[in-house]
Steps between C-alpha positions, in 0.01 A plus 500: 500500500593863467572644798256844475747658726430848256163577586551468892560127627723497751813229478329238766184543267689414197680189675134383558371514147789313395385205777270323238763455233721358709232254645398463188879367360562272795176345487555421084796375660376311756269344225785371290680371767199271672201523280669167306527359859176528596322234266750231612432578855111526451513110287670357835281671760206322331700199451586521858127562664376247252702239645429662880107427393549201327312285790181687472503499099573156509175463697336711246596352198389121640140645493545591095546230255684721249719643732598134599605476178673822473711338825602168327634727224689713753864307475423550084471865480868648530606281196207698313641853636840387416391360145348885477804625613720310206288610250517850558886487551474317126257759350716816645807275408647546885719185575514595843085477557541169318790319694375687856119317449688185404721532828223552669282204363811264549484627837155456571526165356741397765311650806156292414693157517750566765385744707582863641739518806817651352614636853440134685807333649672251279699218616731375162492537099327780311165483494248669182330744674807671685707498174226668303413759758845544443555546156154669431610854605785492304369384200205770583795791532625392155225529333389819668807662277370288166158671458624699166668222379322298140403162426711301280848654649833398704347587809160293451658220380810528794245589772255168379764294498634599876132451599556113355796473624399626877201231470691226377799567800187494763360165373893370506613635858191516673216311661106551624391544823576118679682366212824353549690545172489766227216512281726325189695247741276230411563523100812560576560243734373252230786598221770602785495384840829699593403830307104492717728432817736755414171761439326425809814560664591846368133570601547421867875733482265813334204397731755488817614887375149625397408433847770457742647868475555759810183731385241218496637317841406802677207621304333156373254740272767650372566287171706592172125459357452810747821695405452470142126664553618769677818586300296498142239713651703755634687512196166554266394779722840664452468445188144610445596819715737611268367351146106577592425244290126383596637087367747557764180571773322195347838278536540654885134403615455169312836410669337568813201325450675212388727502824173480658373165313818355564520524916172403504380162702269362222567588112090481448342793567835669606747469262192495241375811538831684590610405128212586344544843692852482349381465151262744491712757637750450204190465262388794608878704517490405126224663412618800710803488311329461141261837630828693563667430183173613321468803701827602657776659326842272602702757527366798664208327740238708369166396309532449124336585185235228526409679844494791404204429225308356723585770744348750222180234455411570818539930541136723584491800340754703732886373502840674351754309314898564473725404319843510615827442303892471573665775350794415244470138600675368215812730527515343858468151332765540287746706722470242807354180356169339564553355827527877624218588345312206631574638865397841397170370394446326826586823687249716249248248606564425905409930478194441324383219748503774760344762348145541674136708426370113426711438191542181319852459320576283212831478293303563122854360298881566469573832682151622536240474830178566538314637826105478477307739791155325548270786663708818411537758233843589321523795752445288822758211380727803406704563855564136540671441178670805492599408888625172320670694226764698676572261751627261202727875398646577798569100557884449366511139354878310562599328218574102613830449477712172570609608831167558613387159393810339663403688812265425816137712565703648816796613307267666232356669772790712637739525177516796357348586165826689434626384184216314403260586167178643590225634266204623488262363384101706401139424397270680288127450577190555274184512694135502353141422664174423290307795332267596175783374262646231690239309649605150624834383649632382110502857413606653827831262480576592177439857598730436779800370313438794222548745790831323594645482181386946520676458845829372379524750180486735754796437635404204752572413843106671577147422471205636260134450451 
């Protein structure tokens, strides 16, 4: 906001107009930051009170003959969410959806014939459950960093075969629940006596340090099942924390859920409906994801061109539209390469995200924005673009160079600028609003950008309507 200090306001006065921009800014960033969060947590709160009510809808569904039947098919339905799940990964050609859901099915798989229980006590060997609730975080961090990677490439086809390869090891070195031998001893046993001896042994050594280790004698729920959990989950929130990346949310709260199936005492309805939570979190983190790369410009954050038609769709009759351009962008371009110009961009549009008087921003293409005032006139939406406009003047942009990139966030912090290229970097702004001539948003934006184009004949760096 402009601070209307000339007509009387005193300073405290203008500090408190400024109060809902700023709550304004943290809250879009408090948005960013947990809005992707909140879906995951919301899918395991009602996974959770489901199972905390299960007793009574048990008693319910007895009295229904559908809903009996609904319960037989209970174990069945995660392999139809996961099936889901593969096919979108193969339709938006995403190897990581695809391997994750098969993960995740394998997984399942395993829990519905031997059982949950990854954090109980074992005595000797390696037994299926505790190895998979092992592996499956890893495998589920991995594929976390594949979700822009295509079908029919060296990753796919390395990452399917280390999925194979992962199975086929657990069948060879490991055993179910009560078994004595690996699940493959007995086929072996029948071509090589020595070699099933010889695998049943090495899974008692792995077994003896998979359990016997100073972390799980004194905590006995503390298991590398455990570990591995917690380690991949911290390291996808990091991740998702820096990257904002809403697959990244998906990835953190399926993880979670799953960790819940998994340390559960029965795999049916636990360990069911905890991985049917998990799949529709990253069903639904898809979608999010396909939504943003529709709408959302990559680079800059801000709403695209597709939003902004249906932004115009939906105008009354009283709104102003700008349009706002980077002066001598190309120059800038050339002189400092596109990667420069790719931050300027983002810092032309982190300003526009903060400009207030209710206005939507959009980047429209290339160097040019667009800021759409729902409710107001050109004069009203006036102060707060021209507010924006000189604080991108006086704002001295550093060039990047390599010793800034080399150095840490404190260092750029307290080095001196001395030395270093700075520039400055201007908008010209075009504003129009609807009247006799121009009578629905079309016209208006082409008004606007006519206005601009007047703006930046004029000598640029300031705003016209």
């Amino acid at each position: 906001m402009i601070c209307p200090s000339r007509i009387g306001q005193s300073r405290f006065n203008c500090i408190l107009a400024d109060v809902p921009e700023r709550v304004i800014t943290e809250l879009m960033r408090f948005r960013r930051t947990f809005f992707p969060l909140l879906l995951p947590l919301l899918a395991i709160g009602i996974a959770t009170l489901t199972l905390w009510k299960w007793p009574g809808l048990l008693k319910t569904v007895q009295g229904t003959k559908e809903l009996r039947a609904l319960l037989i098919m209970l174990p069945v339905l995660p392999y139809a969410v996961f099936a889901v799940g593969i096919l979108m990964g193969w339709r938006h050609n995403n190897i990581g959806l695809i391997l994750t859901f098969l993960v995740l099915a394998l997984t399942y798989l395993t829990l519905i014939h031997a059982g949950t229980g990854m954090t109980a006590a074992k005595k000797q060997g390696l037994f299926i459950p505790e190895v998979v609730g092992f592996l499956l975080p890893l495998n589920l961090t991995l594929f976390s960093m594949l979700t822009k990677r295509r079908i029919l490439t060296a990753a796919f086809v390395g990452c399917f075969l280390l999925v194979l390869l992962q199975t086929f090891a657990v069948l060879l070195l490991c055993s179910w629940p009560g078994a004595q031998a690996p699940v493959f001893t007995p086929f072996i046993k029948n071509i090589s006596p020595a070699l099933a001896a010889a695998m049943t042994g090495t899974s008692i050594r792995l077994g003896s340090f998979f359990h016997a280790n100073a972390l799980t004698a004194a905590f006995h729920w503390l298991s590398p099942g455990v570990l591995s959990f917690c380690g991949a989950l911290m390291f996808m929130l990091a991740q998702f924390l820096y990257r904002r990346d809403a697959f990244l949310a998906g990835f953190s709260g399926a993880l979670s859920a799953v960790f819940l199936g998994m340390i559960a005492s029965t795999p049916v309805p636990a360990a069911t409906i905890y991985f049917m939570a998990a799949g529709l979190i990253l069903i639904v983190a898809a979608f999010e994801v396909s939504f943003s790369m529709a709408y959302v410009d990559e680079l800059t954050n801000l709403q695209g061109r597709r939003s902004l038609n249906e932004t115009l769709l939906n105008l009354g009759s009283k709104y102003a539209i700008a349009m706002i351009d980077v002066d001598h962008f190309k120059k800038f371009n050339d002189a400092y390469g596109h990667k420069t110009g790719d931050q300027v961009l983002k810092m032309i549009a982190a300003g526009l995200e903060r400009v207030s008087g209710g206005a939507k921003t959009f980047r429209y293409g290339g160097e040019e924005f667009a800021a759409v005032f729902p409710g107001k006139t050109a004069r009203e939406a006036w102060p707060y673009l021209e507010e924006y406009r000189q604080r991108i003047a006086s704002t001295s942009f550093i060039v990047r160079s390599k010793g800034r990139r080399k150095s840490s966030a404190k260092q750029r912090g307290v080095q001196k600028t001395e030395g270093r290229k700075t520039v400055q970097v201007t908008v010209s702004i075009g504003i129009s609003a609807p009247d006799k001539r121009y009578n629905n948003p079309e016209k208006v934006l082409k008004a606007a950008d006519k206005i601009l184009y007047r703006a930046k004949k004029a000598g640029r760096n300031r705003m016209l309507t």
